[in-house]
TORKOL-4160 file (C-alpha; in steps of 0.2 Angstrom, whole numbers, padded with zeros to 4 digits, m for minus):
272
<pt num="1" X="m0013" Y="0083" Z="0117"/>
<pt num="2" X="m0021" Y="0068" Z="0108"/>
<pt num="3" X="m0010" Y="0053" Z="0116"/>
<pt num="4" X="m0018" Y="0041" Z="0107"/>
<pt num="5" X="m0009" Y="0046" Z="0092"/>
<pt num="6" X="0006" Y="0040" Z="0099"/>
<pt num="7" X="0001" Y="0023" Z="0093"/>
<pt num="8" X="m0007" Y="0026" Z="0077"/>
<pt num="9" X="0010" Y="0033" Z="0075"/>
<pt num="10" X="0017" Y="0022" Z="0078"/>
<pt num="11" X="0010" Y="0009" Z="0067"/>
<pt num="12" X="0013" Y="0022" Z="0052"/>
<pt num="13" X="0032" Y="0021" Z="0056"/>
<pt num="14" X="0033" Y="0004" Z="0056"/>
<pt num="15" X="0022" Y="0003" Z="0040"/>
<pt num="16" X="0032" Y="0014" Z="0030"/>
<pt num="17" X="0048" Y="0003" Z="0032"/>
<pt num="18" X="0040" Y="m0010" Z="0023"/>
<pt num="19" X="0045" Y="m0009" Z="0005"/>
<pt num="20" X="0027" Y="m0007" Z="m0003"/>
<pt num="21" X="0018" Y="0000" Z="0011"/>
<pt num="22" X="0013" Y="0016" Z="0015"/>
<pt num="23" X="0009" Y="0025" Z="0029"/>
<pt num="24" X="m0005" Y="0034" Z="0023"/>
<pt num="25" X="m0013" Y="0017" Z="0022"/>
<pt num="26" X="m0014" Y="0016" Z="0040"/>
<pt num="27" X="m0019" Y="0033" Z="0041"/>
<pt num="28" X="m0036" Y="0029" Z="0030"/>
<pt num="29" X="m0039" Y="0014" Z="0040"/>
<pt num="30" X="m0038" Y="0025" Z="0056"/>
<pt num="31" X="m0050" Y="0037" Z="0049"/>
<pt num="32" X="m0039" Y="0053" Z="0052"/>
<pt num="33" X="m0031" Y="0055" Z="0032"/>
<pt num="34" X="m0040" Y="0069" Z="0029"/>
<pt num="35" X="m0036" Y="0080" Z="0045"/>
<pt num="36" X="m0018" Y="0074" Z="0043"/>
<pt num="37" X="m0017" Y="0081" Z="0027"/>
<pt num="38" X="m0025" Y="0099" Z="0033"/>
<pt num="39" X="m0013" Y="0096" Z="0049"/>
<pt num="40" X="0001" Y="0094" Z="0040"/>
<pt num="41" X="m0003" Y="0110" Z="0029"/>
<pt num="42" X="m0008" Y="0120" Z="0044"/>
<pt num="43" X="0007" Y="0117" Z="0053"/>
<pt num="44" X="0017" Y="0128" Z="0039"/>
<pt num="45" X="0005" Y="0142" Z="0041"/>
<pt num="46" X="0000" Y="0155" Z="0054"/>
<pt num="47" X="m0012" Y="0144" Z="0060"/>
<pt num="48" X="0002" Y="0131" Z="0065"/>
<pt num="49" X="m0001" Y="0131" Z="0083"/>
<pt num="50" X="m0019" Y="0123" Z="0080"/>
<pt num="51" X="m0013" Y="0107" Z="0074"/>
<pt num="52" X="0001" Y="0103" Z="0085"/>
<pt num="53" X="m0010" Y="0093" Z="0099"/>
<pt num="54" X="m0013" Y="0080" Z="0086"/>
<pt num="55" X="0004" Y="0081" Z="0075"/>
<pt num="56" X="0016" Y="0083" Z="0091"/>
<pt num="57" X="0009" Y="0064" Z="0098"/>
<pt num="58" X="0008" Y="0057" Z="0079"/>
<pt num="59" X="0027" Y="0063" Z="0075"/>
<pt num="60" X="0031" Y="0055" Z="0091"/>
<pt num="61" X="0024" Y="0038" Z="0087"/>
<pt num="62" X="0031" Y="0039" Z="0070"/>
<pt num="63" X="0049" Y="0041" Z="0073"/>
<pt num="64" X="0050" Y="0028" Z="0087"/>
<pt num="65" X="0049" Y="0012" Z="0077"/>
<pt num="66" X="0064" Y="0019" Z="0065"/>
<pt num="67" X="0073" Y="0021" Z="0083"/>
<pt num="68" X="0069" Y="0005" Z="0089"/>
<pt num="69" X="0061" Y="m0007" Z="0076"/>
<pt num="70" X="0074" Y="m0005" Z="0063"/>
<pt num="71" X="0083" Y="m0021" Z="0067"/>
<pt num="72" X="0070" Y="m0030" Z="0068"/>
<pt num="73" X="0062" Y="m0024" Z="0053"/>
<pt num="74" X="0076" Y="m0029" Z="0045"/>
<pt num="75" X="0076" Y="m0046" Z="0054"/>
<pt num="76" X="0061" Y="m0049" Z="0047"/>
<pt num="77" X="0062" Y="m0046" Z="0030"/>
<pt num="78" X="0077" Y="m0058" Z="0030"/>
<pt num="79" X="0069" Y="m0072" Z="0038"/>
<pt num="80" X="0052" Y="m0072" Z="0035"/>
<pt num="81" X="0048" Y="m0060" Z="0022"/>
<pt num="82" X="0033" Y="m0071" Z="0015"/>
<pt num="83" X="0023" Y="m0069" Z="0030"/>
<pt num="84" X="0027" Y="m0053" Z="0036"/>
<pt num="85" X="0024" Y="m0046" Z="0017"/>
<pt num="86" X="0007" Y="m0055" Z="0018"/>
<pt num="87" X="0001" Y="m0046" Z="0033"/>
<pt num="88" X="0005" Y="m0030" Z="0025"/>
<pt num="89" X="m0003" Y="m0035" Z="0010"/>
<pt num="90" X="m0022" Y="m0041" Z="0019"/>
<pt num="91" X="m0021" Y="m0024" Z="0028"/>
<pt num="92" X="m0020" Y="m0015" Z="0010"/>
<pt num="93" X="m0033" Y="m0024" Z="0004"/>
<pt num="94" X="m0045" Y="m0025" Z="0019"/>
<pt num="95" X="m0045" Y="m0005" Z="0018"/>
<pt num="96" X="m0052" Y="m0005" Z="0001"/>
<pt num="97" X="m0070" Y="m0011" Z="0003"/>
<pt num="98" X="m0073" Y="0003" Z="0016"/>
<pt num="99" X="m0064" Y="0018" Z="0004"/>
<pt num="100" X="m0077" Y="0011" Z="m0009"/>
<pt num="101" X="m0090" Y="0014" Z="0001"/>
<pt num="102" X="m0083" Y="0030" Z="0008"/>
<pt num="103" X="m0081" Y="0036" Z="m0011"/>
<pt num="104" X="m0096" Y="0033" Z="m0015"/>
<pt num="105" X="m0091" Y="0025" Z="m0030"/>
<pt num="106" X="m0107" Y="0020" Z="m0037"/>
<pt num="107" X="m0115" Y="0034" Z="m0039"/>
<pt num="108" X="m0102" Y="0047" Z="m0037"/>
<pt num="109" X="m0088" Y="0040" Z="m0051"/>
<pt num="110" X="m0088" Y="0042" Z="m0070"/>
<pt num="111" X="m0077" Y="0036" Z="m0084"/>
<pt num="112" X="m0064" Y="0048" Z="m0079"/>
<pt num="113" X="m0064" Y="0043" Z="m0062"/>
<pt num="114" X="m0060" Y="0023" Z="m0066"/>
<pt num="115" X="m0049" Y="0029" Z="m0080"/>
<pt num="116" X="m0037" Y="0039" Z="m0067"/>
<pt num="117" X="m0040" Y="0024" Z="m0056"/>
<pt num="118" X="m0036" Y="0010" Z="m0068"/>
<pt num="119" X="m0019" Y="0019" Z="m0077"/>
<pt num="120" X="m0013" Y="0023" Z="m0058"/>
<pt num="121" X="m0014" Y="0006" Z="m0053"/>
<pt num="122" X="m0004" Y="m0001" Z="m0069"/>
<pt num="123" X="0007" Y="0012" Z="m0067"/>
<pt num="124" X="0010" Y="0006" Z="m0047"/>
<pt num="125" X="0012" Y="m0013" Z="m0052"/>
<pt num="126" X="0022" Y="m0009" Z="m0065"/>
<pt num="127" X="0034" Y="0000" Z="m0056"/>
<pt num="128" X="0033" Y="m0013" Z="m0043"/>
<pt num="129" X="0036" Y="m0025" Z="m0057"/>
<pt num="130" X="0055" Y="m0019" Z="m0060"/>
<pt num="131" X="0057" Y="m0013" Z="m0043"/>
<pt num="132" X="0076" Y="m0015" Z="m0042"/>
<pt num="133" X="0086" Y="m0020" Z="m0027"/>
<pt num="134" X="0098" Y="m0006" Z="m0024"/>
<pt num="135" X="0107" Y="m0014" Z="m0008"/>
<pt num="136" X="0120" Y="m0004" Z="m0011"/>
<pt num="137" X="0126" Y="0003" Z="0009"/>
<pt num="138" X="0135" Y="0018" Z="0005"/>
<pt num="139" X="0144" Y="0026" Z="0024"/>
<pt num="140" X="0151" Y="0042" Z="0019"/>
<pt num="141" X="0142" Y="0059" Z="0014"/>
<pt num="142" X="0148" Y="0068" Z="0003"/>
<pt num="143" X="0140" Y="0083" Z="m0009"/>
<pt num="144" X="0135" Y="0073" Z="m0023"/>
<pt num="145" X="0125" Y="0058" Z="m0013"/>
<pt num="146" X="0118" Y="0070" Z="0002"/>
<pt num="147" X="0108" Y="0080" Z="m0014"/>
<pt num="148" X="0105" Y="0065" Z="m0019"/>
<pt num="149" X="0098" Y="0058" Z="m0002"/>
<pt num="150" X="0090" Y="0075" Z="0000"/>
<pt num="151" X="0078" Y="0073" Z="m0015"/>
<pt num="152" X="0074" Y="0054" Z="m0013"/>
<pt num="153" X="0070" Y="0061" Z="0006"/>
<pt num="154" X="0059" Y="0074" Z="m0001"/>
<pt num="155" X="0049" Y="0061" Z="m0014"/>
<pt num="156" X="0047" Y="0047" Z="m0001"/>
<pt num="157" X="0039" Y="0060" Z="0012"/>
<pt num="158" X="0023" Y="0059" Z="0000"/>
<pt num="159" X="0022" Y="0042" Z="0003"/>
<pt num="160" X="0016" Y="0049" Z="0021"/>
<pt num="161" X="0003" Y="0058" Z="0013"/>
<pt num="162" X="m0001" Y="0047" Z="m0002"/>
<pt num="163" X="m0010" Y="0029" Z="0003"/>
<pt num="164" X="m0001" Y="0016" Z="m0008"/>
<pt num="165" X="0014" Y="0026" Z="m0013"/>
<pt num="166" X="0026" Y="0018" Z="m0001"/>
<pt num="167" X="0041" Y="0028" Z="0005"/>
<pt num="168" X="0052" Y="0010" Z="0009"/>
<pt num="169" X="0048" Y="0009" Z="m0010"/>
<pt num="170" X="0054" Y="0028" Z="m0017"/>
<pt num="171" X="0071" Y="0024" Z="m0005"/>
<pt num="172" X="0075" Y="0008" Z="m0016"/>
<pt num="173" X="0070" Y="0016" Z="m0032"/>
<pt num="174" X="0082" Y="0029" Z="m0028"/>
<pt num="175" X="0094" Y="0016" Z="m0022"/>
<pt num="176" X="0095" Y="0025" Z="m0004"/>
<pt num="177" X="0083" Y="0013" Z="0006"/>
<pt num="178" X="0098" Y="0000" Z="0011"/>
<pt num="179" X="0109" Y="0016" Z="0016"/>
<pt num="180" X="0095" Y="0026" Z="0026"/>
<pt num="181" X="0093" Y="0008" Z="0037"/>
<pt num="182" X="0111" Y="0004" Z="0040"/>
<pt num="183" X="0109" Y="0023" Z="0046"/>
<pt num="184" X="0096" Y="0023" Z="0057"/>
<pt num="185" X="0102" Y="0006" Z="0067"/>
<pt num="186" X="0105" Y="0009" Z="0082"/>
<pt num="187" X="0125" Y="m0003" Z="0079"/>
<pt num="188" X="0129" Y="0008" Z="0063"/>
<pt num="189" X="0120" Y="0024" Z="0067"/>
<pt num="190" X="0125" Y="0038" Z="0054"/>
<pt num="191" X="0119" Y="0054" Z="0060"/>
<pt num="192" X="0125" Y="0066" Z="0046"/>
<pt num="193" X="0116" Y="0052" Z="0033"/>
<pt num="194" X="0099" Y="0054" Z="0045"/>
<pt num="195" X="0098" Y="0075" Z="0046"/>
<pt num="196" X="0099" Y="0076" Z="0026"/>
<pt num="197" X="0087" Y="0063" Z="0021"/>
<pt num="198" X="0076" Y="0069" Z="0039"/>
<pt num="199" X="0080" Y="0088" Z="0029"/>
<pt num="200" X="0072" Y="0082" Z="0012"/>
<pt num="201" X="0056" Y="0074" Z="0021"/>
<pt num="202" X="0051" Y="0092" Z="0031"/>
<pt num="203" X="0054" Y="0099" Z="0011"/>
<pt num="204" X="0043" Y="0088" Z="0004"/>
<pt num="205" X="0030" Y="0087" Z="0017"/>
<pt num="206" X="0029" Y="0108" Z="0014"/>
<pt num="207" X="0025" Y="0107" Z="m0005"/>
<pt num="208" X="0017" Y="0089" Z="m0006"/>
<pt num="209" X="0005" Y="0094" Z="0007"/>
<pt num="210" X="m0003" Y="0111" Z="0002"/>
<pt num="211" X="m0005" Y="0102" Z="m0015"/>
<pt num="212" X="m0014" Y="0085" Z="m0007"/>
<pt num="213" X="m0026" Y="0098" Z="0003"/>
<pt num="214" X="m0031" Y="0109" Z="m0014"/>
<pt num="215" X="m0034" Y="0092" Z="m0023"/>
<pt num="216" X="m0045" Y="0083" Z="m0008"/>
<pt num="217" X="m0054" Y="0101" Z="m0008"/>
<pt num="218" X="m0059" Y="0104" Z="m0024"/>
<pt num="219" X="m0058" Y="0087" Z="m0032"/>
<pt num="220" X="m0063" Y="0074" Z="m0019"/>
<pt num="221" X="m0069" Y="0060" Z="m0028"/>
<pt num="222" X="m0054" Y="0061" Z="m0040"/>
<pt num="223" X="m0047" Y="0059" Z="m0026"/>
<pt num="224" X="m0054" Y="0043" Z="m0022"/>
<pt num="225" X="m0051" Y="0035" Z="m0036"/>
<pt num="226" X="m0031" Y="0040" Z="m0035"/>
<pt num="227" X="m0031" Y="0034" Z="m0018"/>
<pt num="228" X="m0039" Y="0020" Z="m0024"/>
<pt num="229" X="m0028" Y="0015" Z="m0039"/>
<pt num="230" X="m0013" Y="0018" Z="m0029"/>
<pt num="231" X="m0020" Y="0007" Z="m0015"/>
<pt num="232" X="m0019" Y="m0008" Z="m0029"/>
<pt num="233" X="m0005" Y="m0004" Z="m0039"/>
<pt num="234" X="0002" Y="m0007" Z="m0021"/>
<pt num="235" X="m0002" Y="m0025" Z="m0020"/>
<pt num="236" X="0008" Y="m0029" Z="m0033"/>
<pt num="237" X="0024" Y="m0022" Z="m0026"/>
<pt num="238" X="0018" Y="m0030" Z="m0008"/>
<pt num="239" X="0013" Y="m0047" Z="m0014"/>
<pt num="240" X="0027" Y="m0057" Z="m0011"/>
<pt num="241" X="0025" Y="m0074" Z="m0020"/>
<pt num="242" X="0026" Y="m0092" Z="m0012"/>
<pt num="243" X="0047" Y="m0092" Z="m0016"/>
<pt num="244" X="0049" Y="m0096" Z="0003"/>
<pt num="245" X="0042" Y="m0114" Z="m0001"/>
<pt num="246" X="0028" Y="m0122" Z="0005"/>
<pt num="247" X="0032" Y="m0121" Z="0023"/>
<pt num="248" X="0026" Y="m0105" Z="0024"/>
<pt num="249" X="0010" Y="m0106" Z="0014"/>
<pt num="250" X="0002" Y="m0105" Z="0031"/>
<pt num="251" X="0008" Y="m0095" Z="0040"/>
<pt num="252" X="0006" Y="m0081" Z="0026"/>
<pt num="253" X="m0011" Y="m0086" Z="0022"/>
<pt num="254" X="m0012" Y="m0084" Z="0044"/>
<pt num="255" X="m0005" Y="m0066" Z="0042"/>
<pt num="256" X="m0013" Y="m0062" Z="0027"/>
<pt num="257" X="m0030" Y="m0064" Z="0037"/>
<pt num="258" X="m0022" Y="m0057" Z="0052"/>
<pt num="259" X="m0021" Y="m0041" Z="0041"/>
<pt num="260" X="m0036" Y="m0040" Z="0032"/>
<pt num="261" X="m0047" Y="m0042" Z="0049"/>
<pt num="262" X="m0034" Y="m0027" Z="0058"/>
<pt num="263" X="m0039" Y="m0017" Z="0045"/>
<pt num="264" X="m0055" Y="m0020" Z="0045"/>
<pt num="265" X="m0057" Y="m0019" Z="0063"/>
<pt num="266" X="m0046" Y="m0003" Z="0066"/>
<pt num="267" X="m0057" Y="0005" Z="0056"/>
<pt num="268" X="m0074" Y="0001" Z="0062"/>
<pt num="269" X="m0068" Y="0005" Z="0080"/>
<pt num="270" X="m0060" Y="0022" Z="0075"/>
<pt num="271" X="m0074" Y="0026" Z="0064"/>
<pt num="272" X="m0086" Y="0022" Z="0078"/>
């Protein structure tokens, strides 16, 4: 088993409960986005046994912050949103430079490649730009919500796969994120709420993943440049604004480079 996984797990749990933030993110800065894509495919395939020393650790590490962090998460965003956005947003942009490079974007990209690139970063900040609140808590399951859980479940698991495409963010779109939250804590746990959005993640990691494989196979520096674009859309939904006032300039500006020189360290080391 690789154990160390636990924490880079970990670190995509916690990042995926940030509205904006996505998990594959942390994935690229770790170096292991490519083999958690073919993982992830194996695993639904006769080859499933392979992957599970480095999926069985990771899946660990990534359901134990919505066990334990969800509070806190949630204590954060309500009293200091600024700085803690910040931090997400330097570790976004401090994996950028190092997926340019790794791209090969000089030489490598054409006019179709910074086309794709440019439209899905408009089309990220622009969605980021209405993103609507939808802090509507909803207790009971019945038919009609739980499909509806089940298919926001199913998109936000891409967000797993997809760096930039945040899964806190798909949740609010489809007005379930305050709902799965007030689920998963541990004073209001809802456990029917839980298995049917849990149920619509497995679906959507089965389809989204075979397709994320056949795309980073046969068209990888198109997918660079998505990866890219998405990566900056995402700033737009991350970025926070000074409305906290100018108390917490600093701080922010502090997390900010706090984030940028994780992502930047991270991902020498694990590269290394």
């Amino acid at each position: 088993m690789e154990w160390r996984n636990i924490y880079r797990g970990f670190l995509m749990g916690v990042s995926n409960m940030i509205p904006g933030v996505s998990a594959g993110t942390i994935a690229l800065i770790f170096g292991i986005y490519d083999r958690l894509i073919e993982s992830i495919s194996d695993f639904f395939s006769p080859r499933w046994r392979k992957t599970l020393s480095f999926l069985v650790p990771l899946g660990i590490g990534v359901i134990m912050p919505f066990i334990l962090l969800s509070g806190a998460i949630k204590w954060l965003l309500a009293n200091h949103e600024q700085p803690t956005q910040f931090f997400f947003l330097g570790l976004i942009i401090g994996v950028v430079p190092m997926l340019i490079k790794e791209s090969k974007m000089k030489t490598k990209f054409t006019g179709w490649h910074f086309t794709v690139l440019i439209v899905l970063t408009s089309v990220l900040g622009y969605i980021g730009y209405i993103n609507p609140e939808g802090s509507t808590v909803l207790y009971e399951l019945t038919l009609v919500n739980g499909i509806w859980f089940f298919v926001a479940g199913a998109v936000a698991s891409m967000s797993l796969l997809l760096p930039g495409l945040s899964g806190a963010l798909v949740l609010i779109l489809f007005g379930v994120y305050y709902t799965a939250m007030n689920a998963l804590s541990l004073t209001t746990l809802n456990i029917g709420v839980i298995l049917v959005i849990g149920l619509g993640i497995v679906f959507g990691f089965v389809v989204s993943s075979k397709v994320i494989k056949y795309i980073l196979s046969h068209y990888p520096y198109m997918t660079y440049a998505a990866i890219i674009g998405l990566l900056l859309g995402s700033t737009v939904v991350v970025y926070p604004g000074f409305s906290a006032g100018g108390a917490a300039v600093f701080p922010s500006i502090i997390t900010f480079i706090a984030g940028t020189l994780t992502a930047f360290l991270l991902g020498s080391k694990e590269r290394e």
